[in-house]
C-alpha positions in Angstrom: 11.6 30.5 -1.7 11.3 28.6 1.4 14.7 25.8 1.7 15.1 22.6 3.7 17.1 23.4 6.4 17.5 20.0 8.6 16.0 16.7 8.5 14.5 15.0 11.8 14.7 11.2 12.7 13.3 9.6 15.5 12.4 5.9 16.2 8.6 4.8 15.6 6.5 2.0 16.0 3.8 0.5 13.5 0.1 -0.3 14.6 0.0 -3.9 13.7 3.2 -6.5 13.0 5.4 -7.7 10.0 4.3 -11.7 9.8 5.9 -14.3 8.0 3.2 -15.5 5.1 5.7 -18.0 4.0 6.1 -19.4 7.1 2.4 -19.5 7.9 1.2 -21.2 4.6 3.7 -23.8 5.5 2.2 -24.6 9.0 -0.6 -23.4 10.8 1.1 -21.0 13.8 -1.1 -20.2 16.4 -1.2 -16.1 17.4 0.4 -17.1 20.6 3.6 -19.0 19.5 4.0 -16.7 16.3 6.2 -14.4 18.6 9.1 -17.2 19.2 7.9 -18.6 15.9 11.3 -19.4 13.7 10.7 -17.3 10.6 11.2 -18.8 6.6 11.3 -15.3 4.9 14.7 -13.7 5.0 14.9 -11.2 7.4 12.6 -12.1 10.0 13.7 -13.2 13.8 10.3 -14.5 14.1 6.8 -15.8 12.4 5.0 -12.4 14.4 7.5 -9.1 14.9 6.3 -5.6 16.0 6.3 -3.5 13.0 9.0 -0.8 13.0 8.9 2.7 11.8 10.8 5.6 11.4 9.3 9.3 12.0 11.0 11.6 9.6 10.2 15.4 9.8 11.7 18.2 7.7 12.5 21.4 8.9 12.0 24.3 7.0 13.8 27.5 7.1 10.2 28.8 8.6 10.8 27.2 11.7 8.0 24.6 10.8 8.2 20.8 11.1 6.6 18.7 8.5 6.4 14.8 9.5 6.1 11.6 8.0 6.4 8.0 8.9 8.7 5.4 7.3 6.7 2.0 7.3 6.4 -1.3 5.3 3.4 -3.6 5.0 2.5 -6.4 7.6 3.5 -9.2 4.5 7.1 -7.8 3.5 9.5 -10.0 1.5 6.6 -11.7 0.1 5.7 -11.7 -4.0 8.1 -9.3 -5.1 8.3 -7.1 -2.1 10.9 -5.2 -0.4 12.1 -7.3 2.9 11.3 -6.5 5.8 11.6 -3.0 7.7 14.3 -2.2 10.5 14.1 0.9 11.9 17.4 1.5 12.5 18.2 0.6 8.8 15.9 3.3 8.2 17.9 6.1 10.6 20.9 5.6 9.1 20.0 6.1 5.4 18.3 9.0 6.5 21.2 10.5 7.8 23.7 9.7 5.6 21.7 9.3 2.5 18.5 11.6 2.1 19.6 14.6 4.5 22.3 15.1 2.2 20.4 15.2 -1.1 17.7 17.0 0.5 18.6 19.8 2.9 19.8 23.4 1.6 16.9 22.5 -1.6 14.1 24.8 -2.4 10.4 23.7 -1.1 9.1 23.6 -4.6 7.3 20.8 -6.7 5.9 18.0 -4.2 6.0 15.9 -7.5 9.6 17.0 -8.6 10.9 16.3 -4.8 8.9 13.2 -4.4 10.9 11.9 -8.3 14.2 12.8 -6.7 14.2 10.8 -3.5 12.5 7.6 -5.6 15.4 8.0 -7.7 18.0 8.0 -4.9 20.3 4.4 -4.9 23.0 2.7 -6.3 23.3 0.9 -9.5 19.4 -0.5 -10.2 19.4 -4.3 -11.1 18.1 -5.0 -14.6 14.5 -5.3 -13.7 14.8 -2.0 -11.8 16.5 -0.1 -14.4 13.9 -1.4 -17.1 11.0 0.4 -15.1 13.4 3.2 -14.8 13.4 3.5 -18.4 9.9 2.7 -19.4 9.0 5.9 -17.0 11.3 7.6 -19.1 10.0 6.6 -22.0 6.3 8.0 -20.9 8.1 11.0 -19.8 6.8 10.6 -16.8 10.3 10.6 -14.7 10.3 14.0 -13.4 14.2 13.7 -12.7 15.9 13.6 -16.3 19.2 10.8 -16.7 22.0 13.5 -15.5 19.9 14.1 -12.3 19.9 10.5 -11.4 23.4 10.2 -13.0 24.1 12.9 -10.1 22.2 11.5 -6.9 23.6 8.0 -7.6 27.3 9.1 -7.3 27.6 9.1 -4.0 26.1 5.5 -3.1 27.9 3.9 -6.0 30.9 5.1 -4.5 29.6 4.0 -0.8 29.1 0.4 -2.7 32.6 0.4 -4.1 34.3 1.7 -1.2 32.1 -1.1 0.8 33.9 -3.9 -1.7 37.3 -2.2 -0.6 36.4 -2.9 3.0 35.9 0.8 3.8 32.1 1.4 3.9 31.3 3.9 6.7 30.2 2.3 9.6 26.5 3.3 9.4 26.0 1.4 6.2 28.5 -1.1 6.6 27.1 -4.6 5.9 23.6 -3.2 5.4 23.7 -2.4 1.8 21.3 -5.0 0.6 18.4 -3.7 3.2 19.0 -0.4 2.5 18.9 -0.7 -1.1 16.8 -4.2 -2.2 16.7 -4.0 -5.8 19.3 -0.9 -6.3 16.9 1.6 -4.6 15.8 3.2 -1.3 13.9 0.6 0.8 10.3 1.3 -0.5 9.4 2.3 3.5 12.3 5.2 3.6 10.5 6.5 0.0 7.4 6.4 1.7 7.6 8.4 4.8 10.4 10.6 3.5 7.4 11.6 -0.1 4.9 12.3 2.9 7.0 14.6 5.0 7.7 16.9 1.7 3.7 16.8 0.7 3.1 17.9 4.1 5.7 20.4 4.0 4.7 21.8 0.5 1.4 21.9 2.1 1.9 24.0 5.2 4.5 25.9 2.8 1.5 27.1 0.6 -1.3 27.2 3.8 -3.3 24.4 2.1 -4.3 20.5 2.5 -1.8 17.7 1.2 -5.3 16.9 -1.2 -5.2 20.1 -2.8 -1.8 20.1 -3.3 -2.2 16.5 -5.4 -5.2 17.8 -7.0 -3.4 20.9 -8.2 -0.1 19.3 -9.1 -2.0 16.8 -11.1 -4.7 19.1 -12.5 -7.4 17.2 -11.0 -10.7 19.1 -9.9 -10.7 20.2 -6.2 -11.8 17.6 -3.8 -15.5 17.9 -2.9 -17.0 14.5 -2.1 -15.5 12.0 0.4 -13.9 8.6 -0.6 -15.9 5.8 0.5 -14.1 3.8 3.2 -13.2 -0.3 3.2 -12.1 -2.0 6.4 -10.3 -5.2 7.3 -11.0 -7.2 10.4 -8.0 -9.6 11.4 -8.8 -12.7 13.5 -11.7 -10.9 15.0 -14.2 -12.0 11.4 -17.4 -11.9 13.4 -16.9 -9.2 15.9 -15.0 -6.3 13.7 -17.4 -7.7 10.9 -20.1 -6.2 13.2 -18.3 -3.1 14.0 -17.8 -2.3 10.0 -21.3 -2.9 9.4 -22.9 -1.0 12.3 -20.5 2.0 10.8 -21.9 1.4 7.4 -18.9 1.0 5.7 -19.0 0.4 1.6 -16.7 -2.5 1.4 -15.8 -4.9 4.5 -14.6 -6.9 6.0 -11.2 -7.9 4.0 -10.8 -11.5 6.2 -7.5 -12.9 6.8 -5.8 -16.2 5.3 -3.0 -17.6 6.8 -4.9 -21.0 7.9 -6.6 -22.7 5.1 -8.2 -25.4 7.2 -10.1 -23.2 9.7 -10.7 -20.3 7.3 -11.4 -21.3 4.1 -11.7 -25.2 4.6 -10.4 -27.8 1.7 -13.4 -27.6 -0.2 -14.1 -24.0 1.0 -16.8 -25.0 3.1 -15.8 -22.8 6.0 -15.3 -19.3 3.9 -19.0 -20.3 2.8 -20.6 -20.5 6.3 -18.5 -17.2 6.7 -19.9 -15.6 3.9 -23.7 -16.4 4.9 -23.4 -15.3 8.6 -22.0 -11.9 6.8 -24.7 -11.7 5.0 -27.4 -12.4 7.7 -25.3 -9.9 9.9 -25.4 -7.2 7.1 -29.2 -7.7 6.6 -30.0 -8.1 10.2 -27.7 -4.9 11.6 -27.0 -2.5 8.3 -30.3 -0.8 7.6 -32.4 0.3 4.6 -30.4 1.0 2.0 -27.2 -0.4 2.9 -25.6 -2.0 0.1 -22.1 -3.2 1.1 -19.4 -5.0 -0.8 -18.5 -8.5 0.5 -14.6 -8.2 -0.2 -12.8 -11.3 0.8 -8.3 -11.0 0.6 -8.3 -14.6 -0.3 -4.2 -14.6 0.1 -4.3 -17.4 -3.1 -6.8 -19.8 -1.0 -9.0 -20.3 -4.3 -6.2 -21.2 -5.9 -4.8 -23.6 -3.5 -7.9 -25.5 -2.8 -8.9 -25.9 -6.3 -5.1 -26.8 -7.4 -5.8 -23.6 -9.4 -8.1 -25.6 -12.5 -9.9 -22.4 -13.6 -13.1 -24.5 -13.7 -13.1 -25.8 -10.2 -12.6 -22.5 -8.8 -15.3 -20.8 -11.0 -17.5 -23.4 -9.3 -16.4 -22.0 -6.1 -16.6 -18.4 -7.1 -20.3 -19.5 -8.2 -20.9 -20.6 -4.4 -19.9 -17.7 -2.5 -21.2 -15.5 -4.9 -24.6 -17.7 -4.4 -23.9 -17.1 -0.5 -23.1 -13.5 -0.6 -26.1 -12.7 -2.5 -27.6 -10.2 -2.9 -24.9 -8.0 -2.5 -22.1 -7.1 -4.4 -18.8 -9.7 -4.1 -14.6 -8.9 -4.7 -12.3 -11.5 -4.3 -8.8 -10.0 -3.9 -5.8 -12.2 -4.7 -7.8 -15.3 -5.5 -4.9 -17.0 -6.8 -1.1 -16.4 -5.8 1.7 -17.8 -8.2 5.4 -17.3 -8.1 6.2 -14.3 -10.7 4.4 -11.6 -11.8 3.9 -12.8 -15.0 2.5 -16.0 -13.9 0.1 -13.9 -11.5 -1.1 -11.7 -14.5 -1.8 -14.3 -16.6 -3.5 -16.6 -14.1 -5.7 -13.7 -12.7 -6.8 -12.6 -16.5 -7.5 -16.5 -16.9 -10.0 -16.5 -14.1 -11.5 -13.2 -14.9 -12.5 -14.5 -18.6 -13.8 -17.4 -17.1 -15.9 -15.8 -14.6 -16.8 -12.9 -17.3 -18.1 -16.0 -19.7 -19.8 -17.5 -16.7 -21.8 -14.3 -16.4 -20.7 -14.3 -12.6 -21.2 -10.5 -11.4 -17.9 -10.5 -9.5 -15.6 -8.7 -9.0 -11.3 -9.8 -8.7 -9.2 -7.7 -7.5 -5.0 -7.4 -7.4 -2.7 -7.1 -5.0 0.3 -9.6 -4.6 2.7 -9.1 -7.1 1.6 -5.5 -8.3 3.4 -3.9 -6.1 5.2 -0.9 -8.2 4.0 1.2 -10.8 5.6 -0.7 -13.7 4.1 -4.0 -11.8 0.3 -2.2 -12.0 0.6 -0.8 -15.7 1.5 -4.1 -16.4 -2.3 -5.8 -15.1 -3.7 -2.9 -16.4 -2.4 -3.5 -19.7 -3.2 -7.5 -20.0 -7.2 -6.5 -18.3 -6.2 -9.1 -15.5 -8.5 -7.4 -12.9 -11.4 -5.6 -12.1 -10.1 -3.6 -9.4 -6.5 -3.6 -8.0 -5.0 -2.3 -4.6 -2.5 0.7 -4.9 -0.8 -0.5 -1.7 0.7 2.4 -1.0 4.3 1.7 1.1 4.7 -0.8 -1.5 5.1 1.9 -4.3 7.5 4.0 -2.2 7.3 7.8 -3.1 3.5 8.6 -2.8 3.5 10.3 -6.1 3.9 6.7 -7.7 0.1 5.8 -5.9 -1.5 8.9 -7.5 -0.2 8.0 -10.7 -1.3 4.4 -10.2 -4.6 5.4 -9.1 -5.1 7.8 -12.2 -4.4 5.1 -14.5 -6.6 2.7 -12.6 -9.3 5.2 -13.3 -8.2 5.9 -17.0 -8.7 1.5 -17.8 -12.5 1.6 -16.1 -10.5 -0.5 -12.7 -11.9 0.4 -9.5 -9.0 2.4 -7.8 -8.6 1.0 -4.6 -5.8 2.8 -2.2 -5.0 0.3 0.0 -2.0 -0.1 2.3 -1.8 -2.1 5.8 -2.2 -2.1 9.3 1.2 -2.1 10.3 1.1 1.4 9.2 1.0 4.5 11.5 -1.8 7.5 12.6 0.3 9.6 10.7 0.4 7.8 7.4 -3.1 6.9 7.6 -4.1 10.5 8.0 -1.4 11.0 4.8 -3.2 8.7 2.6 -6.8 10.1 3.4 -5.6 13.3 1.4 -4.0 10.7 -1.7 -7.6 9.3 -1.6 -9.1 13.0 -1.7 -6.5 14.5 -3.9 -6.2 11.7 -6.6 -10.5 11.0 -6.2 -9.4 7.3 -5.7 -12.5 5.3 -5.7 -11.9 3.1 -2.4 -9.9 3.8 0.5 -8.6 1.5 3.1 -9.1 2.7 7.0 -5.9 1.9 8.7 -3.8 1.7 11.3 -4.2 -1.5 13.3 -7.1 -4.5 13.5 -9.4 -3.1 15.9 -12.0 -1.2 13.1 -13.2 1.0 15.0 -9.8 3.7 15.3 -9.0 3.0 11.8 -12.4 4.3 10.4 -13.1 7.1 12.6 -9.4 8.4 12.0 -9.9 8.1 8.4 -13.8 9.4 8.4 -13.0 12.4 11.0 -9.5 13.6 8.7 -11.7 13.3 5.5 -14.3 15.4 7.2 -12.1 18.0 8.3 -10.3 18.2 5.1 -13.7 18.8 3.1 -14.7 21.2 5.2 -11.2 23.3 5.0 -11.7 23.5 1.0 -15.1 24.1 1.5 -14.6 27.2 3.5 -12.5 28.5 1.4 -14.2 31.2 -1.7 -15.2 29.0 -4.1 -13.5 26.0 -2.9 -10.5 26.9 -4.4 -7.0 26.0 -4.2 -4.5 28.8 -3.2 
């Protein structure tokens, strides 16, 4: 059986930036003072940072290298989040956290490793430990109680050690960035869970999808995932760029200045909404039917002072100007819990159901784990929701987000950010495959046209690997 010998970690940089949304719905910032900015979220230096990264390979007793990239999304420390992501946070749990619980291990189960190093941290918080034991209770923690009991010994002892002034020096006084919430920064999980599905990939000569698909007894990939796009500050030009590509779902917008984008009475989102449409009619061709999907960040909410009926009404416009194409508004409200979110987003969506508005609403803020997704799932809150994938940590928490999206009728939308890297965008095209998620976001970076060929050109090498292959089989 093949072992973990070493594990690799090297500075990296993310495609996009981390950027205060806090600070932004307070004030309009412009793009150029964002940089020098003075920050509200804790943890940020500034309103705009570079997005940082760590590249994590492991090194198999083969002699082959299997890489993955530690990232966070562009909004961290918002609505339940972890904070935000320093790279050199991320080297030193790497070294003296997850190298030791992972080298000298057998290269088996990608699900089984994936468990153990989401379950690596020091004593959850009681909101973490409740997750902890409702995955327990669905038997679907891979790692049973004396496993955890096990890996947590060493960083309970770093934290008490820490209150007796002798941390060691690569931790000391970083404790609550390395561990928010009692666990792994959610960015460390994630590029650590895609260095081990690569290496159980190139470990068994197959794709990271078919390694998914057969660890989950799914079929074998066959079709591609259709693609959705997000265009930044640029909404007319990479509008354009999405369309001409004939993407399903564009072009995401961006809220972070009500007054320009939306408008108070969201005037300005409508005149948006029409030019898309003229733009989609004028440039897309027969027989393109895209969805209009708008992030709305909470703007519905804000400029209706979140009356259900007042923003029906507005839901009723845009709808009326997207027409006739399909419309999903993501995060149309944003409250301050999860709860609160749930039960405001299930509000609307009666209300627009009654209405007999054919639109769709979509989650994202605030269901940002597994337990946080079951939990919309379970109160029919939305028509779709966003399996933001850095936000979930080990990837094997977004396949089993995306399977229960399917299992509850939601559109299963894997999402993520463009702060993320080529690596983990090419990482998540083979969730998308594996998992037969139903929407897939093109990432890394705003400029639409890398994100979609990257994510188009890896799905269409990856189809044609399984393809070639007898029967499509996996090994």
């Amino acid at each position: 059986m093949t072992r973990i010998v070493r594990l690799l970690a090297v500075p990296a940089t993310g495609a996009g930036y981390a950027e205060d949304l806090a600070a932004l719905k307070a004030r309009p910032v412009p793009l150029g003072e964002r940089f020098t900015a003075p920050a509200l979220t804790p943890g940020f230096r500034a309103v705009r940072e570079v997005a940082e990264a760590v590249s994590a390979g492991v090194v198999l007793d083969t002699g082959q290298v299997a890489w993955g990239d530690c990232v966070a999304v562009s909004y961290s420390g918002l609505a339940g989040r972890d904070p935000i992501f320093r790279t050199q946070d991320g080297l030193a749990a790497i070294e003296r956290l997850v190298a030791p619980a992972l080298v000298g291990r057998e290269l088996g189960s990608f699900r089984e490793l994936a468990a153990l190093i989401d379950g690596l941290g020091v004593e959850p918080t009681p909101e973490r430990q409740g997750e902890r034991d409702q995955d327990a209770e669905r038997g679907e923690g891979v790692a049973d109680a004396s496993r955890r009991a096990l890996l947590s010994a060493p960083f309970r002892a770093m934290r008490a050690a820490s209150r007796a002034g002798a941390a060691p020096p690569a931790l000391e006084g970083r404790e609550e960035r390395i561990f928010p919430g009692g666990r792994l920064h959610t960015a460390v999980r994630y590029g650590i869970s895609q260095a081990l599905l690569a290496a159980v990939a190139l470990d068994r000569g197959t794709t990271m999808a078919e390694v998914i698909a057969r660890e989950w007894d799914l079929p074998t990939p066959r079709q591609p995932v259709p693609l959705h796009a997000q265009c930044g500050h640029e909404r007319q030009r990479n509008a354009e760029k999405m369309i001409v590509r004939r993407i399903a779902s564009l072009p995401h917008v961006l809220v972070d200045n009500l007054a320009e984008q939306v408008g108070p009475s969201g005037a300005e989102m409508t005149r948006y909404i029409r030019w898309l449409r003229e733009r989609i009619d004028r440039l897309g061709g027969e027989g393109y039917r895209p969805t209009v999907h708008l992030d709305l960040y909470g703007a519905l909410g804000q400029i209706a002072e979140h009356q259900p009926g007042r923003m029906l009404g507005q839901i009723f416009g845009w709808k009326t100007a997207a027409g006739p194409y399909p419309l999903r508004l993501e995060s149309p409200v944003l409250m301050e819990g999860r709860e609160a979110q749930i039960e405001a987003m299930r509000t609307l969506k009666d209300y627009v159901r009654a209405r007999g508005l054919d639109v769709q609403l979509a989650a994202d803020e605030w269901a940002n784990t597994l337990a946080d997704i079951r939990a919309f799932l379970e109160a029919g809150a939305a028509d779709a929701i966003q399996v933001k994938m850095p936000d979930l940590g080990s990837i094997h928490n977004a396949v089993d987000a995306l399977l229960a999206c399917k299992a509850a009728g939601v559109v299963a939308f894997l999402g993520g950010s463009y702060a993320e890297t080529d690596l983990s965008a090419r990482i998540a095209v083979h969730v998308a495959l594996g998992a037969g998620a139903d929407l897939l976001m093109a990432r890394p970076g705003m400029g639409v046209d890398e994100a979609i060929s990257l994510a188009q050109n890896e799905m269409a090498r990856t189809l044609a690997v399984i393809e070639s292959r007898s029967g499509g089989q996996a090994p």
